[in-house]
C-alpha positions as CSV (number, residue, x, y, z in Angstrom):
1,X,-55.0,-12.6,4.3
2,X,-57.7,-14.5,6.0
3,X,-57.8,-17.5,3.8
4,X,-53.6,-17.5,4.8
5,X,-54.3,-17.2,8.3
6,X,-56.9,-20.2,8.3
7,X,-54.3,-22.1,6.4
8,X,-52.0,-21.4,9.7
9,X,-54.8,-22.3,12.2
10,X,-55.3,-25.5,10.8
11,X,-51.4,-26.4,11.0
12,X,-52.2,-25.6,14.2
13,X,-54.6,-28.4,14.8
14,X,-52.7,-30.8,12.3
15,X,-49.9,-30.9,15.3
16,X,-52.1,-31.2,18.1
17,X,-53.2,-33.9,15.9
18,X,-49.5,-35.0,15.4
19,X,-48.9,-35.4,19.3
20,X,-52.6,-37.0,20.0
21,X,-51.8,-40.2,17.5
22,X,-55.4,-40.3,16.6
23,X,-55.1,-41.5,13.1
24,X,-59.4,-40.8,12.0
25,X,-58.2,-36.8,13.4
26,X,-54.9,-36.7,11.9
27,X,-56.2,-37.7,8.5
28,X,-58.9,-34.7,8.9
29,X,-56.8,-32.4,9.7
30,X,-54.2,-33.6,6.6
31,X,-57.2,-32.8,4.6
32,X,-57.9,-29.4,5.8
33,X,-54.4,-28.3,5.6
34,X,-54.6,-29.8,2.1
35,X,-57.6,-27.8,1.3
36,X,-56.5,-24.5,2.6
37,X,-53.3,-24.7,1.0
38,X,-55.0,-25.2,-2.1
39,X,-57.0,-21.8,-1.3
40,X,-54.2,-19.7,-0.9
41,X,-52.2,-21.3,-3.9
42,X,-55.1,-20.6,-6.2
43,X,-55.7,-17.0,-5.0
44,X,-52.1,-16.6,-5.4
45,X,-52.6,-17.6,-8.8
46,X,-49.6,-20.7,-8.3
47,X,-50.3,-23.5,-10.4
48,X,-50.1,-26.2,-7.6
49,X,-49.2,-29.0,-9.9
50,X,-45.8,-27.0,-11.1
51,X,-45.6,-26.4,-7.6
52,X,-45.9,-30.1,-6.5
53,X,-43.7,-31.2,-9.0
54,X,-40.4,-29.8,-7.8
55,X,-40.9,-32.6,-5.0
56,X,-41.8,-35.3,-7.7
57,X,-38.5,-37.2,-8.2
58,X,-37.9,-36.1,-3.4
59,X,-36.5,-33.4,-2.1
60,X,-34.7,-30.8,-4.1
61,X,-31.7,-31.2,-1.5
62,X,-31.1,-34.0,-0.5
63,X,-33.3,-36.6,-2.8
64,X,-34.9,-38.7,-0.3
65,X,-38.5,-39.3,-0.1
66,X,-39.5,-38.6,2.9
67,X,-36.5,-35.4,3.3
68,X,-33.5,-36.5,5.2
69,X,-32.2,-33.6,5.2
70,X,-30.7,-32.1,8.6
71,X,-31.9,-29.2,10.1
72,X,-30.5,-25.9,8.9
């Protein structure tokens, strides 16, 4: 739970980091969103490569890389 809700604070800071337009910030806080994500993944005993994969070849929906999907 409190490796999960770190993961959450630093989405938090990746979108102030989003609005700001500071690229040196934004690529830190990419990289601590990356790292906490990793955290809970391997607690949660997910095999992140499997779980990347499923994006490998663009989105499941739609195929695009980035997403175009619309909003649901």
């Amino acid at each position: 739970d409190g490796t999960f809700r770190w993961l959450v604070e630093e989405v938090g800071e990746l979108a102030r980091a989003l609005r700001s337009g500071d690229p040196a910030n934004l690529e830190h806080e990419v990289a601590d969103v990356l790292a906490w994500l990793t955290s809970v993944a391997n607690l949660a005993q997910v095999d992140l490569e499997r779980a990347a994969a499923r994006y490998a070849a663009g989105c499941p929906r739609c195929g695009s890389i980035p997403c175009r999907c619309e909003p649901r």
